[in-house]
N, C-alpha and C positions, 0 to 999 in steps of 0.2 A: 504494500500500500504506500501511493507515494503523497508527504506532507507538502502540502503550499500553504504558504504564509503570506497574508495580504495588510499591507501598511495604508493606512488613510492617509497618513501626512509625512513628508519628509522631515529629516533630521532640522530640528531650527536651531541656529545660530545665535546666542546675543548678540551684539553688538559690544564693545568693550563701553563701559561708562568714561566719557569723558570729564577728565578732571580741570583741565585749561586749556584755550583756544588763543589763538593769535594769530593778526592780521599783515599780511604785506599788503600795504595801501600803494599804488599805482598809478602815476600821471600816466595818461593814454600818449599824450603830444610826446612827452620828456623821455618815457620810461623810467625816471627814476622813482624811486620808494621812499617812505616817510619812516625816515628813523627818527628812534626816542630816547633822551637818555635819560634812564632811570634815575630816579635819585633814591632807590635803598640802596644801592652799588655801584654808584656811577660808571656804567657801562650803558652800551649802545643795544637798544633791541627795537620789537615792535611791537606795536599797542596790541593788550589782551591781558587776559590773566587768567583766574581760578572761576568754572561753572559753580554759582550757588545749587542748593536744592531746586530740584523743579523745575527748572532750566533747559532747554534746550542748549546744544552748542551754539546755534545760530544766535540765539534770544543773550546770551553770555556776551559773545561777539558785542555785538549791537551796544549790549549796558556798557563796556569797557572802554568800548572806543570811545562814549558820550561821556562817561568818567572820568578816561585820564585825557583824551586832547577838546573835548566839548564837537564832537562828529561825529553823526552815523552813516557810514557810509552805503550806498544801494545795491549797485553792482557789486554783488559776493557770491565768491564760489569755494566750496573747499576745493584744496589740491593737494593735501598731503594727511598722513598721520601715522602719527607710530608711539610705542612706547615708552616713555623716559624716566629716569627716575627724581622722585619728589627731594627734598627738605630731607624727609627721613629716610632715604634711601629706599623709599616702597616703589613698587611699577605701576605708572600712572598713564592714561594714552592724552595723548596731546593730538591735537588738531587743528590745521595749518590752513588758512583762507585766503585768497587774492581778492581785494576791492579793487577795483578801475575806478577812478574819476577823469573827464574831461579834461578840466583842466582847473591845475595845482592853484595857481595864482589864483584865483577867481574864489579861491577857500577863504574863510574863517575857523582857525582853531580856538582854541580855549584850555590849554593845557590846566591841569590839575595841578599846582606848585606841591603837591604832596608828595606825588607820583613821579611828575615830569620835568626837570631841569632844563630841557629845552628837546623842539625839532628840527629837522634837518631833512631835506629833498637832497637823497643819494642814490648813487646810482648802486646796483647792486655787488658789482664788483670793485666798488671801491668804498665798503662800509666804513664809518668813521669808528677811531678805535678810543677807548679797548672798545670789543664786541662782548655782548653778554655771552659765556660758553655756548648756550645752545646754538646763537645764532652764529657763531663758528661749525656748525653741524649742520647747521641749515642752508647755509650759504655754500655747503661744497654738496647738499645734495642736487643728484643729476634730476631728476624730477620738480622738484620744486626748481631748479633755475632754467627747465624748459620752457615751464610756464612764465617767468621773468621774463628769461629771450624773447618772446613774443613780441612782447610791447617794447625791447630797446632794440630791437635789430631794424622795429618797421620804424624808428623816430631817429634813427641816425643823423647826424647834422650832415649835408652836403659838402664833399670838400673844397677847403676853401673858406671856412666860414667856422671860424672859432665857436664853442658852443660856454659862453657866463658859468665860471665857478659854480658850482651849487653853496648858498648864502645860509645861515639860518635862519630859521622861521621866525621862532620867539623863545627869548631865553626866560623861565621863571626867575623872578628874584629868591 
């Protein structure tokens, strides 16, 4: 006698619980990205932080960005995630978004003096230092800097035509 065994539903998956999201925010015109520097480490990262309860990652996104530069930005996609380790050495997944805006100049931030010391329009292969570690890990993944290339290979300046320092945004007192 031979047995079959019939499944109603395939195997499901969780999803890891995301612990902190962050954004590389992106002039479409420029290509460059919006760095921040921290002020608990004075190192260079990008805006985000820790998902509260309840929270979606996106919904997190959104509150962080409004918290630490006073922006939310529209155009968002995640592009990357993986797992890193926390404060106390736990594994935590972190998850990684690209915003596009139009155009940089045409913004208003509102940096958080708590959080933020200042911003900076960089390009991505020339972050300003130090870098916060992770975004030494971030910055040489092949994945995430596809998605960068995109927007700085199509804004190349013509040659011939010097392309303005990237300037500071706004320093907190």
């Amino acid at each position: 006698m031979e047995t079959v065994e019939s499944f109603t539903s395939a195997a499901q998956f969780d999803e890891p619980v995301t612990d902190r999201v962050f954004t590389f925010i992106v002039d479409k015109s420029t290509g460059l990205c919006l760095a921040q520097l921290r002020s608990d480490d004075d190192t260079w990262s990008l805006t985000g932080g820790l998902v509260d309860p309840g929270e979606t990652p996106l919904e997190a996104l959104r509150r962080e960005c409004f918290e630490e530069i006073g922006f939310i930005p529209s155009d968002i996609k995640e592009i990357y995630g993986s797992f890193v380790k926390n404060e106390r050495g736990e594994d935590k997944y972190c998850r990684i978004f690209l915003a596009t805006v139009e155009d940089a100049k045409a913004l208003t931030f509102s940096p958080c003096p708590v959080e933020v010391l200042e911003l900076r329009w960089v390009s991505h292969t020339h972050w300003p230092t130090p870098p916060h570690p992770e975004m030494v890990k971030l910055l040489q993944n092949q994945k995430i800097i596809s998605h960068l290339n995109l927007y700085t290979l199509s804004s190349q300046v013509p040659l011939g035509i010097s392309a303005p320092a990237p300037a500071p945004i706004g320093r907190c007192p």
